[in-house]
N, CA, C and O atoms as a Maestro MAE file, in Angstrom:
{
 s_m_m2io_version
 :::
 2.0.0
}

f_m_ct {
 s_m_title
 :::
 protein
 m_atom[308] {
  # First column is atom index #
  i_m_mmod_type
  r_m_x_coord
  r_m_y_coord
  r_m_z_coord
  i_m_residue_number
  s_m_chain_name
  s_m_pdb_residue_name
  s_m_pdb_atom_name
  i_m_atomic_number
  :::
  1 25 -30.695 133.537 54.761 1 A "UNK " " N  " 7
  2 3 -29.927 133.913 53.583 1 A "UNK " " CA " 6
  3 2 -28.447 133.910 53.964 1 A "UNK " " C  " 6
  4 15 -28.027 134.229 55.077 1 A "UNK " " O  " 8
  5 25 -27.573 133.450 52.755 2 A "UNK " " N  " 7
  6 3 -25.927 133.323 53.392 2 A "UNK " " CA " 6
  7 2 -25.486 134.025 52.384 2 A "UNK " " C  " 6
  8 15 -25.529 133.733 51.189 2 A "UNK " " O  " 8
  9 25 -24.890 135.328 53.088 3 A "UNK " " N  " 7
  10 3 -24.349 136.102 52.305 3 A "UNK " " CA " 6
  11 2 -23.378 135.451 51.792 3 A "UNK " " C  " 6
  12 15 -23.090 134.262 51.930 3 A "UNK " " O  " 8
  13 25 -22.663 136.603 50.940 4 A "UNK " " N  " 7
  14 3 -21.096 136.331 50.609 4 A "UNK " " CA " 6
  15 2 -20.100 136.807 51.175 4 A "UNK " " C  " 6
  16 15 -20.251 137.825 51.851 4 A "UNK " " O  " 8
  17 25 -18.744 136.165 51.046 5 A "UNK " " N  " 7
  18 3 -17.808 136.756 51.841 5 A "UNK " " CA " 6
  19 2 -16.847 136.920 50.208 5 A "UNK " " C  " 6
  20 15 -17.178 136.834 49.026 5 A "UNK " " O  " 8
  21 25 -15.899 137.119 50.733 6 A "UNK " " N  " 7
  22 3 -14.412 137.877 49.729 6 A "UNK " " CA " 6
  23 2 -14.266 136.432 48.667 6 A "UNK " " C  " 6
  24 15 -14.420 136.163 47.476 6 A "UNK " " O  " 8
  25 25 -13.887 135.761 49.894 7 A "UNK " " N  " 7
  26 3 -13.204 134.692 49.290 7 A "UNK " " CA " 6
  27 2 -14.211 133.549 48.019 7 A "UNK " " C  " 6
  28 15 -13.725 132.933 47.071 7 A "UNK " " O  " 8
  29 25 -15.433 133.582 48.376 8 A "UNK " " N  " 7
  30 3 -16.570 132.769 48.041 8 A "UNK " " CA " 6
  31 2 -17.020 133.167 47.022 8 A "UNK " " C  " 6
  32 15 -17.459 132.412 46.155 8 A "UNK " " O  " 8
  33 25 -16.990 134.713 46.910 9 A "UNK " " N  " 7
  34 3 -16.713 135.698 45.605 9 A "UNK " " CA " 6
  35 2 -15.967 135.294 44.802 9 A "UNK " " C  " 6
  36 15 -16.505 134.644 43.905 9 A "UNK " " O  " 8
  37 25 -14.897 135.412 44.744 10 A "UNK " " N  " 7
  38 3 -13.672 134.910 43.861 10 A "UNK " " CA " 6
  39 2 -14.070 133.593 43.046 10 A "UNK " " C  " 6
  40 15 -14.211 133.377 41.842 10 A "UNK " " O  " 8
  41 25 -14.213 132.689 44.353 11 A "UNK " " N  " 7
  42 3 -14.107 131.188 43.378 11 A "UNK " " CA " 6
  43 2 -15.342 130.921 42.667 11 A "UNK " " C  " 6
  44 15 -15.237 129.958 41.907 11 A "UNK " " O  " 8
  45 25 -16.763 131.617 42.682 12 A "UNK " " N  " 7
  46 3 -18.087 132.028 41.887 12 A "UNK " " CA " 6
  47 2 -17.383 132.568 40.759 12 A "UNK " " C  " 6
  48 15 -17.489 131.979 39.683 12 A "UNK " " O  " 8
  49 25 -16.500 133.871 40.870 13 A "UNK " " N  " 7
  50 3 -16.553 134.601 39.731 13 A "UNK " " CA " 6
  51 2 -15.444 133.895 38.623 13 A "UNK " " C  " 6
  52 15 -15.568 134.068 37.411 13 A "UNK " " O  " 8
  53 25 -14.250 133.007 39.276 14 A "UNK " " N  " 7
  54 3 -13.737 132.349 38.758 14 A "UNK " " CA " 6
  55 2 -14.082 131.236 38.106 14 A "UNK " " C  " 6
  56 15 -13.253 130.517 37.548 14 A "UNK " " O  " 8
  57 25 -15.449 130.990 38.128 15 A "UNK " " N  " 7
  58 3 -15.910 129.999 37.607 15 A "UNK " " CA " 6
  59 2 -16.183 130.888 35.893 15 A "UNK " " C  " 6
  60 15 -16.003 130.370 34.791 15 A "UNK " " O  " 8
  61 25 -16.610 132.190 36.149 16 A "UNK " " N  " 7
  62 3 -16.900 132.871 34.607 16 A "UNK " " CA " 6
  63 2 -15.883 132.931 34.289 16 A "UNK " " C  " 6
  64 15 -15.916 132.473 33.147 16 A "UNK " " O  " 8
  65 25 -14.276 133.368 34.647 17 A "UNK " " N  " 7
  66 3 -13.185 133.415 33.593 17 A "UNK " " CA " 6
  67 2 -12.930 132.134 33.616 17 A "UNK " " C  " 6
  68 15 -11.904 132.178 32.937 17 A "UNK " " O  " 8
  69 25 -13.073 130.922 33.889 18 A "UNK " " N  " 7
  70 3 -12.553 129.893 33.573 18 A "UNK " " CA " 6
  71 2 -13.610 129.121 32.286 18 A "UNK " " C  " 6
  72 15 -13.277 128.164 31.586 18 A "UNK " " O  " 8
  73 25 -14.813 129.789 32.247 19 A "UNK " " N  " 7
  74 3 -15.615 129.748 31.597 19 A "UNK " " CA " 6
  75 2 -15.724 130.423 30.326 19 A "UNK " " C  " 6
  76 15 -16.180 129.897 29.310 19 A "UNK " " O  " 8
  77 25 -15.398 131.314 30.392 20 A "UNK " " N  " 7
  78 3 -15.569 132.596 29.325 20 A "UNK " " CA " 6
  79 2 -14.080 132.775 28.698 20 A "UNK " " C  " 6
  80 15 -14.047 133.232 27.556 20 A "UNK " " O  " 8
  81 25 -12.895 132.476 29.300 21 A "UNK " " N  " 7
  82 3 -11.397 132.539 29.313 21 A "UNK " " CA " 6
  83 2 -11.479 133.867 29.296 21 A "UNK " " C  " 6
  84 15 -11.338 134.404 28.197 21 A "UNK " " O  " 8
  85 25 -11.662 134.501 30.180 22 A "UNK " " N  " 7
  86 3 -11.489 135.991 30.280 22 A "UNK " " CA " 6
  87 2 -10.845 136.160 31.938 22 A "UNK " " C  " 6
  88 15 -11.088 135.454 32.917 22 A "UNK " " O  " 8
  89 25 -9.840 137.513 31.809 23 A "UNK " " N  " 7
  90 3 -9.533 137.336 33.245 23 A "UNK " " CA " 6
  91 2 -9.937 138.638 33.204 23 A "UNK " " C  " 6
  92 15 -9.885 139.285 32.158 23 A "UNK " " O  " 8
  93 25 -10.574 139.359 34.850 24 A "UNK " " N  " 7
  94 3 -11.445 140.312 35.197 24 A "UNK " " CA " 6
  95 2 -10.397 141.086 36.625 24 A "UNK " " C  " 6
  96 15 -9.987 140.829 37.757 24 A "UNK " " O  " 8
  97 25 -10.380 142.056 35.672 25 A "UNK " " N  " 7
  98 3 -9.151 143.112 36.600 25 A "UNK " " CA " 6
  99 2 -9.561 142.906 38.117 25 A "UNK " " C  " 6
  100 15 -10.465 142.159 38.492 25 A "UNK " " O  " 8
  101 25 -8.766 143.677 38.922 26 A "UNK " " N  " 7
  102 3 -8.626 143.584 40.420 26 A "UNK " " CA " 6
  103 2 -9.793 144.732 40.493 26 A "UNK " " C  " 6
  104 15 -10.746 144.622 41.265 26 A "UNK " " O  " 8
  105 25 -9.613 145.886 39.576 27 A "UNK " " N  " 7
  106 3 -10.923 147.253 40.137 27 A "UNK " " CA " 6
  107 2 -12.219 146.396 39.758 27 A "UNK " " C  " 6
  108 15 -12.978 145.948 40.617 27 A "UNK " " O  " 8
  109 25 -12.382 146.224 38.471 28 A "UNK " " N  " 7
  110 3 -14.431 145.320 38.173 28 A "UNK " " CA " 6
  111 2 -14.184 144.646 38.966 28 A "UNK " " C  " 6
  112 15 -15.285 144.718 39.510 28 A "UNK " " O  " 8
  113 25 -13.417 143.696 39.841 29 A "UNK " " N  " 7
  114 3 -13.874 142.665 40.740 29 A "UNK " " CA " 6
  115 2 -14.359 143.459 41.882 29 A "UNK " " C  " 6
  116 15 -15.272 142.819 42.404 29 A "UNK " " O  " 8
  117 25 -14.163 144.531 42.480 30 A "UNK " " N  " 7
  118 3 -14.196 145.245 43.429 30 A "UNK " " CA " 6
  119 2 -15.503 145.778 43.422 30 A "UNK " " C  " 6
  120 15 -16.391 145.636 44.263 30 A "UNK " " O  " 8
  121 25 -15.504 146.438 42.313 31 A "UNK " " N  " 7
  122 3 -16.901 146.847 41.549 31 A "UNK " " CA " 6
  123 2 -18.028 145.638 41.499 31 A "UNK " " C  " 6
  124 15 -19.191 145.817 41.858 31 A "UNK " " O  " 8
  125 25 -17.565 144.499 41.048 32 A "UNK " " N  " 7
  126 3 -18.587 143.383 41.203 32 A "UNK " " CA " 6
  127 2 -18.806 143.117 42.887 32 A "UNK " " C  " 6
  128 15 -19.845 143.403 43.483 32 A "UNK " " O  " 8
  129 25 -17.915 142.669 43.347 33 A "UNK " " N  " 7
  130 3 -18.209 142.268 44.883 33 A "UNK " " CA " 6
  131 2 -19.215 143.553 45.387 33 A "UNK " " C  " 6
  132 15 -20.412 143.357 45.594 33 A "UNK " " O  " 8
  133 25 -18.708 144.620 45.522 34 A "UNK " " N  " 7
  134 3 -20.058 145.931 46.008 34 A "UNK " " CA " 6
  135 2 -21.398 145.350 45.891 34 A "UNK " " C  " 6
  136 15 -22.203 145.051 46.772 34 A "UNK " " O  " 8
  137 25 -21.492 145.216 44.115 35 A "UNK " " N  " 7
  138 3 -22.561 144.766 44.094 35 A "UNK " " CA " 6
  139 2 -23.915 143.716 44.231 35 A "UNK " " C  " 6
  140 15 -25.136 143.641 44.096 35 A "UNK " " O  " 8
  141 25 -22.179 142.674 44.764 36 A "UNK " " N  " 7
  142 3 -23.220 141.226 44.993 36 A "UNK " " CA " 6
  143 2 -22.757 141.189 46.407 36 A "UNK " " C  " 6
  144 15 -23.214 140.065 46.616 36 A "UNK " " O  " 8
  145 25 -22.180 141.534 47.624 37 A "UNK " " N  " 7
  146 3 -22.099 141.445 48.467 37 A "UNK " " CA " 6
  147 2 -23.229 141.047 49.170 37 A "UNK " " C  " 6
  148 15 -22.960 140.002 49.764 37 A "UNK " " O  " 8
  149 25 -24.437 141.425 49.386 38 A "UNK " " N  " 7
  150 3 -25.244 141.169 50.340 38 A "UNK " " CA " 6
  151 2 -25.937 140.111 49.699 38 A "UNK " " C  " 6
  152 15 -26.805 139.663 50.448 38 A "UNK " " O  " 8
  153 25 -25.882 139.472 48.468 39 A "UNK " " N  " 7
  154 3 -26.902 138.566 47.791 39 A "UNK " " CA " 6
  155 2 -26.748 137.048 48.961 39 A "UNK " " C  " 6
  156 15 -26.038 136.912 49.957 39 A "UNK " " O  " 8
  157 25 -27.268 136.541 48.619 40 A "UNK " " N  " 7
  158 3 -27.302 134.868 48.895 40 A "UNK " " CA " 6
  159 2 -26.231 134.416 48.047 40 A "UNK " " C  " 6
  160 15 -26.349 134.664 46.846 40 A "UNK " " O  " 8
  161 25 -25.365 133.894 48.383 41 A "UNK " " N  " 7
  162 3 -24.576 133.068 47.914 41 A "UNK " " CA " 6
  163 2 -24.738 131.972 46.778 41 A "UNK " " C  " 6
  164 15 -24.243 131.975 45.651 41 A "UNK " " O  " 8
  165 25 -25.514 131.090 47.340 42 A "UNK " " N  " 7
  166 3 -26.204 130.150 46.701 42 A "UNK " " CA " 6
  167 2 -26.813 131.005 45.524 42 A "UNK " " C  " 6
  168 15 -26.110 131.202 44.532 42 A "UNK " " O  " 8
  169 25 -28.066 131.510 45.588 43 A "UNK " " N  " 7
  170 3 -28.434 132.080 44.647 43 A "UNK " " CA " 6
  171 2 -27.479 132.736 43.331 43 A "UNK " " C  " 6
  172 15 -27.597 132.580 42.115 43 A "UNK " " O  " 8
  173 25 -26.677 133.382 43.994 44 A "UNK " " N  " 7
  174 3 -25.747 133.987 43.611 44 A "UNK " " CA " 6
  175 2 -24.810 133.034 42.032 44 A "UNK " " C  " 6
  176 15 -24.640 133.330 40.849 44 A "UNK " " O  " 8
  177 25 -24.416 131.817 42.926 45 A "UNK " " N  " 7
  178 3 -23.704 130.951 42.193 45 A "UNK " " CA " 6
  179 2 -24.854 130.153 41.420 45 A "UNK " " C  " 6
  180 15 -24.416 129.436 40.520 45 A "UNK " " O  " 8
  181 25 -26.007 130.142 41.566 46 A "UNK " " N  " 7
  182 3 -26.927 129.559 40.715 46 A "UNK " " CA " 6
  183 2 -27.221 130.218 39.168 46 A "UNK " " C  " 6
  184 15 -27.214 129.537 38.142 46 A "UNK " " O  " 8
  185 25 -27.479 131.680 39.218 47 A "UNK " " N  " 7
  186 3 -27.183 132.330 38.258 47 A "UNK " " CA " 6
  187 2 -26.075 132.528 37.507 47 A "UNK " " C  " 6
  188 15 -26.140 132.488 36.278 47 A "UNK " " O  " 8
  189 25 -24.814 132.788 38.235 48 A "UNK " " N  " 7
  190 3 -23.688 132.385 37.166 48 A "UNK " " CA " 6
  191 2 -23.523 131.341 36.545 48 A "UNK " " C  " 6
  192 15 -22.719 131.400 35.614 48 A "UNK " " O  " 8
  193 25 -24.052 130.321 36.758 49 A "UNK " " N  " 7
  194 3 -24.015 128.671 36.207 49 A "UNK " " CA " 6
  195 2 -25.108 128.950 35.113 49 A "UNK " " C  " 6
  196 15 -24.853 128.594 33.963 49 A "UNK " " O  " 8
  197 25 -26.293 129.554 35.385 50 A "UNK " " N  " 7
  198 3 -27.181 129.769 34.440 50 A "UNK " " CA " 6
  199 2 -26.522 130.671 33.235 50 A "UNK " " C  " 6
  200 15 -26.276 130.330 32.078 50 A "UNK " " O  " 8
  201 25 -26.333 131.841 33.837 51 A "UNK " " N  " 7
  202 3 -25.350 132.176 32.864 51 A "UNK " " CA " 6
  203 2 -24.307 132.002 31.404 51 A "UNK " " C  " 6
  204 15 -24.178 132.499 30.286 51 A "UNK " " O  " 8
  205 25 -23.666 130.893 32.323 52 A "UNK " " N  " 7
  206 3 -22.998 130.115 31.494 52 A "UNK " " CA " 6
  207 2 -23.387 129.309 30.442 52 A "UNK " " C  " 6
  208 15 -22.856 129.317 29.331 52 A "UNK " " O  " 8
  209 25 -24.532 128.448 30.869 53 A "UNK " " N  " 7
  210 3 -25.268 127.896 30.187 53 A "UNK " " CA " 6
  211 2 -25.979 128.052 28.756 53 A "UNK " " C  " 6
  212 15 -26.212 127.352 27.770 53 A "UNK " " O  " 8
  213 25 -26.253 129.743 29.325 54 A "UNK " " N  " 7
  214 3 -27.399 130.414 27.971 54 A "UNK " " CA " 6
  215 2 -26.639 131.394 27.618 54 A "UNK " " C  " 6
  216 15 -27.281 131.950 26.727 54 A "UNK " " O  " 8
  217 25 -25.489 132.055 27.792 55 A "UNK " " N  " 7
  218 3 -24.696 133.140 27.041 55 A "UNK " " CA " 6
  219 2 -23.055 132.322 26.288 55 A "UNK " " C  " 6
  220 15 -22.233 131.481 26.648 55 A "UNK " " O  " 8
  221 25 -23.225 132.950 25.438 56 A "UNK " " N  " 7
  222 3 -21.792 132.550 24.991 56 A "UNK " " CA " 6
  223 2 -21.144 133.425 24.783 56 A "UNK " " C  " 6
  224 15 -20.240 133.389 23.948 56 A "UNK " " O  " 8
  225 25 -21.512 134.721 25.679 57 A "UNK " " N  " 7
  226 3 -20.535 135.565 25.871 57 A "UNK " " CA " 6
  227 2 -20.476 136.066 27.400 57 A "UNK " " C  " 6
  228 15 -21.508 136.022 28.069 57 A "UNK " " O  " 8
  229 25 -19.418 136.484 27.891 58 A "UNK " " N  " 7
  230 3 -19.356 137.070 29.331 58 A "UNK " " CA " 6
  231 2 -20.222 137.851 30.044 58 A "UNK " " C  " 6
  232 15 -19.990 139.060 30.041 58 A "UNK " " O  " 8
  233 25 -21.086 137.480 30.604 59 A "UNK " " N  " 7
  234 3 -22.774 138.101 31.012 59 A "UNK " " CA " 6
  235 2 -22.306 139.554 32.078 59 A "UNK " " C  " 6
  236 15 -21.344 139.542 32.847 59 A "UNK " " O  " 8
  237 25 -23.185 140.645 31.888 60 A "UNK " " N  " 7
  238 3 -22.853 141.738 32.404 60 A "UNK " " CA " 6
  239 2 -23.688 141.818 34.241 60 A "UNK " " C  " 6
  240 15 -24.797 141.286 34.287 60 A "UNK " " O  " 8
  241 25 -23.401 142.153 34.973 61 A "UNK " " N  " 7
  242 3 -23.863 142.917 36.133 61 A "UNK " " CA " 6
  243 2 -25.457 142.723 36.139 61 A "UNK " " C  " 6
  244 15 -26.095 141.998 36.903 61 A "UNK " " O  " 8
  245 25 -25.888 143.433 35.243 62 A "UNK " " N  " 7
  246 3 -27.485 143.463 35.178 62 A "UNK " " CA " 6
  247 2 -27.908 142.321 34.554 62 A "UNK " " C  " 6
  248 15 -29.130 142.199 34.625 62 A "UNK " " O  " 8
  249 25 -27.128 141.085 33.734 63 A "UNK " " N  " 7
  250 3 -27.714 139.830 33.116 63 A "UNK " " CA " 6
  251 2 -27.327 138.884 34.366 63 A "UNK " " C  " 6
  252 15 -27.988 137.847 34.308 63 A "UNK " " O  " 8
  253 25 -26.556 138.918 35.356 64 A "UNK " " N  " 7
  254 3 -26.630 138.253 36.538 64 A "UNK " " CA " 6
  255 2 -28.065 138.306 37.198 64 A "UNK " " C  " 6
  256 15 -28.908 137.420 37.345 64 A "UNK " " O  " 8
  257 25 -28.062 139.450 37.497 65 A "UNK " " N  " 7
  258 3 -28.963 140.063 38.213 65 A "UNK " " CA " 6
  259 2 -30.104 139.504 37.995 65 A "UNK " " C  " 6
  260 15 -30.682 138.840 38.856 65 A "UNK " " O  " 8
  261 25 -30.639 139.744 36.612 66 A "UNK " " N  " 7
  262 3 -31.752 139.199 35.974 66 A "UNK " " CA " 6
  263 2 -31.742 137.912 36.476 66 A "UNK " " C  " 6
  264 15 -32.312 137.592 37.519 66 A "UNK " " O  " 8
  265 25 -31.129 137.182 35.784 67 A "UNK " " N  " 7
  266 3 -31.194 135.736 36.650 67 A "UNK " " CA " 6
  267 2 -31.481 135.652 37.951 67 A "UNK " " C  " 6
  268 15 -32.564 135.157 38.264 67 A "UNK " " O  " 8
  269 25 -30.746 136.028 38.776 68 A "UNK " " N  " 7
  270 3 -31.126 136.308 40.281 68 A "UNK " " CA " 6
  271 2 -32.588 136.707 40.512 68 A "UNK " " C  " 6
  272 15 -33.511 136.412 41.272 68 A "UNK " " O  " 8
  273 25 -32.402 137.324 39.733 69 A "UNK " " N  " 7
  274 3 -34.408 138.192 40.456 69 A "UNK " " CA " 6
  275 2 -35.147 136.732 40.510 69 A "UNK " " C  " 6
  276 15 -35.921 136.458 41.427 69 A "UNK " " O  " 8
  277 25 -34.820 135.743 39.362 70 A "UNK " " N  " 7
  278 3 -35.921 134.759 38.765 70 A "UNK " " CA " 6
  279 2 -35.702 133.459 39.848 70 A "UNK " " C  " 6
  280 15 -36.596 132.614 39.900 70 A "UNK " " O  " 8
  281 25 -34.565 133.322 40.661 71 A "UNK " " N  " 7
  282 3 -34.016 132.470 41.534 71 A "UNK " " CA " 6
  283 2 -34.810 132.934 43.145 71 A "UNK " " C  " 6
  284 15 -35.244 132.201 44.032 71 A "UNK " " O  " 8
  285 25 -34.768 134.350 43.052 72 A "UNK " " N  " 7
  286 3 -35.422 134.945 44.346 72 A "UNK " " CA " 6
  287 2 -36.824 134.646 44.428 72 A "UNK " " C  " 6
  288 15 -37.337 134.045 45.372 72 A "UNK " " O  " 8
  289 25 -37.604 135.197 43.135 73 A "UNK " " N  " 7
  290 3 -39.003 134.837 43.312 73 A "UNK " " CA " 6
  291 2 -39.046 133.248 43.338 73 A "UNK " " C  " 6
  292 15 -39.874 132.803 44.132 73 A "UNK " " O  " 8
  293 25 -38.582 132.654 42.887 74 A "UNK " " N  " 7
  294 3 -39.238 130.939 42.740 74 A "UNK " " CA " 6
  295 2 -38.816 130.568 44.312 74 A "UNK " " C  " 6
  296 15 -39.570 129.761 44.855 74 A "UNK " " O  " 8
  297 25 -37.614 131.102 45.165 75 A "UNK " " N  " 7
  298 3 -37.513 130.658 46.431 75 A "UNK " " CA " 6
  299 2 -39.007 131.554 47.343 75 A "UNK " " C  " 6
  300 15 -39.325 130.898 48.334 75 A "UNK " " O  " 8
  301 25 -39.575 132.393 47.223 76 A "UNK " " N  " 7
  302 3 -40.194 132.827 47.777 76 A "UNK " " CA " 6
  303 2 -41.701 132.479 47.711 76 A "UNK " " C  " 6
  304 15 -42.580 133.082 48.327 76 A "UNK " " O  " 8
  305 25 -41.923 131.182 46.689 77 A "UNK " " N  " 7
  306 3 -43.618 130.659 46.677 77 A "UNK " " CA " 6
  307 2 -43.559 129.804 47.427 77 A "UNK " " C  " 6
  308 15 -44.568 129.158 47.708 77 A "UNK " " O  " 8
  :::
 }
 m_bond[307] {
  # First column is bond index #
  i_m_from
  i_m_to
  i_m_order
  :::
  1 1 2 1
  2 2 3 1
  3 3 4 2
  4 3 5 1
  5 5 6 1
  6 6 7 1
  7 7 8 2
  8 7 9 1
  9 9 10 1
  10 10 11 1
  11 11 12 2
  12 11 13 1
  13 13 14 1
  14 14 15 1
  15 15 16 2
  16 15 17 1
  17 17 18 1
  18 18 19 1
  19 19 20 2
  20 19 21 1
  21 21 22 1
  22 22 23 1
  23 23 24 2
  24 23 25 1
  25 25 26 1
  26 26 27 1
  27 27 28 2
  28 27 29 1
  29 29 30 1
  30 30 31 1
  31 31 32 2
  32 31 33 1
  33 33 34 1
  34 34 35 1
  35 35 36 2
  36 35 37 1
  37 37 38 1
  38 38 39 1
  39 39 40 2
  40 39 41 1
  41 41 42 1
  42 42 43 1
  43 43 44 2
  44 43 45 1
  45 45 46 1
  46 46 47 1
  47 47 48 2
  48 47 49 1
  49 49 50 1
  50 50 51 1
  51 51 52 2
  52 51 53 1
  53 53 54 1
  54 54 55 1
  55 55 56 2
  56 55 57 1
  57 57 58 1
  58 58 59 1
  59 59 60 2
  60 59 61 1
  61 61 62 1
  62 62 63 1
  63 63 64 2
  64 63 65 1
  65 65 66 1
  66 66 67 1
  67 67 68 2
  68 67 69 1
  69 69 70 1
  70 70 71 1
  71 71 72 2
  72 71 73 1
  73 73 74 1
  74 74 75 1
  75 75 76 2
  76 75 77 1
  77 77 78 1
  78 78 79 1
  79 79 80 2
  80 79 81 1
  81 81 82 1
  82 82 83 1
  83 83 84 2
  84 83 85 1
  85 85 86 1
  86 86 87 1
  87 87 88 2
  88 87 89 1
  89 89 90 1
  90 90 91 1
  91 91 92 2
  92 91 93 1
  93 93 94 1
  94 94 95 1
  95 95 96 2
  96 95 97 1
  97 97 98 1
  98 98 99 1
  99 99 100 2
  100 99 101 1
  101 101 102 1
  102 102 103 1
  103 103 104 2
  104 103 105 1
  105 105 106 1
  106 106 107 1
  107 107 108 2
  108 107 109 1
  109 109 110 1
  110 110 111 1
  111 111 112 2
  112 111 113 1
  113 113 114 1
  114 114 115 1
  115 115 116 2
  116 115 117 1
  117 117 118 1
  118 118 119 1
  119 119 120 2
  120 119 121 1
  121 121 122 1
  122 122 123 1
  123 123 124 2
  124 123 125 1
  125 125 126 1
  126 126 127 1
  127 127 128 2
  128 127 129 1
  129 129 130 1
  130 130 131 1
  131 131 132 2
  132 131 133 1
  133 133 134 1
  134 134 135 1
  135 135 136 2
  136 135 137 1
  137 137 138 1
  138 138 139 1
  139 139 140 2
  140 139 141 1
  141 141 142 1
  142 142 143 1
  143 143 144 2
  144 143 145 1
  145 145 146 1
  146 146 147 1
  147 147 148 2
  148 147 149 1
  149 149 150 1
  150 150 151 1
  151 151 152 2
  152 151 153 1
  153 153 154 1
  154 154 155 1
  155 155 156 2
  156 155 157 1
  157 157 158 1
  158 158 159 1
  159 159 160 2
  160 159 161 1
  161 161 162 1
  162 162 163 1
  163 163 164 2
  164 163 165 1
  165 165 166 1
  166 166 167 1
  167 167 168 2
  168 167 169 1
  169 169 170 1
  170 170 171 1
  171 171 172 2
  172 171 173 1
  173 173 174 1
  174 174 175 1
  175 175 176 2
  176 175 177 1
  177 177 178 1
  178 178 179 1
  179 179 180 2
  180 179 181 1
  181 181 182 1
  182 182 183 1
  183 183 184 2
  184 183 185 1
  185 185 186 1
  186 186 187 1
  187 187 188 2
  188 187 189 1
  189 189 190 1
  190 190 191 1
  191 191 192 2
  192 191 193 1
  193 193 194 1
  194 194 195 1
  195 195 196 2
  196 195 197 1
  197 197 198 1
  198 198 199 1
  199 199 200 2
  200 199 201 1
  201 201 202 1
  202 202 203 1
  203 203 204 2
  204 203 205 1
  205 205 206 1
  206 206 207 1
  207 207 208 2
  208 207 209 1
  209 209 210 1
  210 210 211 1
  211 211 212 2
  212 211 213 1
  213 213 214 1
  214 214 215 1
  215 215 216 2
  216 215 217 1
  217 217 218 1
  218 218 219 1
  219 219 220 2
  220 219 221 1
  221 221 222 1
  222 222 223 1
  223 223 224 2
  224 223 225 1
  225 225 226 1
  226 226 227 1
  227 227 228 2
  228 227 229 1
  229 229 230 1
  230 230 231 1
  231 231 232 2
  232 231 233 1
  233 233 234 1
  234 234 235 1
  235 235 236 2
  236 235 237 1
  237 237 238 1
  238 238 239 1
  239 239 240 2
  240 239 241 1
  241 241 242 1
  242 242 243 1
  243 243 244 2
  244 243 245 1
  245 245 246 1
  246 246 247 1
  247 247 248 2
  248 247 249 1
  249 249 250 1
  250 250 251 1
  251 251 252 2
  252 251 253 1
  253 253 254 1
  254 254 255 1
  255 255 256 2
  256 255 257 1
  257 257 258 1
  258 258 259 1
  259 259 260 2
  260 259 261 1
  261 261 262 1
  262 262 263 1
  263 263 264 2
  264 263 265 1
  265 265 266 1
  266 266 267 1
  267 267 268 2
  268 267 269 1
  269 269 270 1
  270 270 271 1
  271 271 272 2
  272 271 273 1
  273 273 274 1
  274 274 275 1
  275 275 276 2
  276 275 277 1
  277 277 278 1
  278 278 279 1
  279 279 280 2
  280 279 281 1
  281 281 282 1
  282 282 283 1
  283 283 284 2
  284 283 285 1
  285 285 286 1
  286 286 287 1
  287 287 288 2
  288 287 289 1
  289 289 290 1
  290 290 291 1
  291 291 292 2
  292 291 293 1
  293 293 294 1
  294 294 295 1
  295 295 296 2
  296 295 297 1
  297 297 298 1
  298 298 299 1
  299 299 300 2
  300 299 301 1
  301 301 302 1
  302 302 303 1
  303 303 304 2
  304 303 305 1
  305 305 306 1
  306 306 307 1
  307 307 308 2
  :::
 }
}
């Protein structure tokens, strides 16, 4: 599994405000990184793309997530 680092963060999450045209304060980014820090990377950026895809609005913390869970189990059969 390849975590995330700071920087790898950013240009993932910059993919949603460049997406969403929303820009996401310096504290929620802080608040977001906490929470995706230890994920897989990959995974990570797979769900925000999904994301994008099926919301047409700026997906929350726990609608990442969701996605993620569904990326984790299918890597694990």
């Amino acid at each position: 599994m390849l975590m995330i680092g700071q920087v790898e963060f950013l240009e993932i999450i910059n993919l949603l405000e460049e997406n969403y045209n929303k820009k996401i304060s310096d504290n929620i980014i802080r608040i977001w990184y906490d929470e995706f820090k230890n994920c897989d990377k990959e995974i990570l950026k797979k769900a925000i793309i999904k994301c994008i895809k099926e919301y047409s609005y700026f997906p929350t913390i726990n609608q990442i997530k969701e996605q993620m869970s569904a990326f984790y189990q299918y890597k694990r059969i």
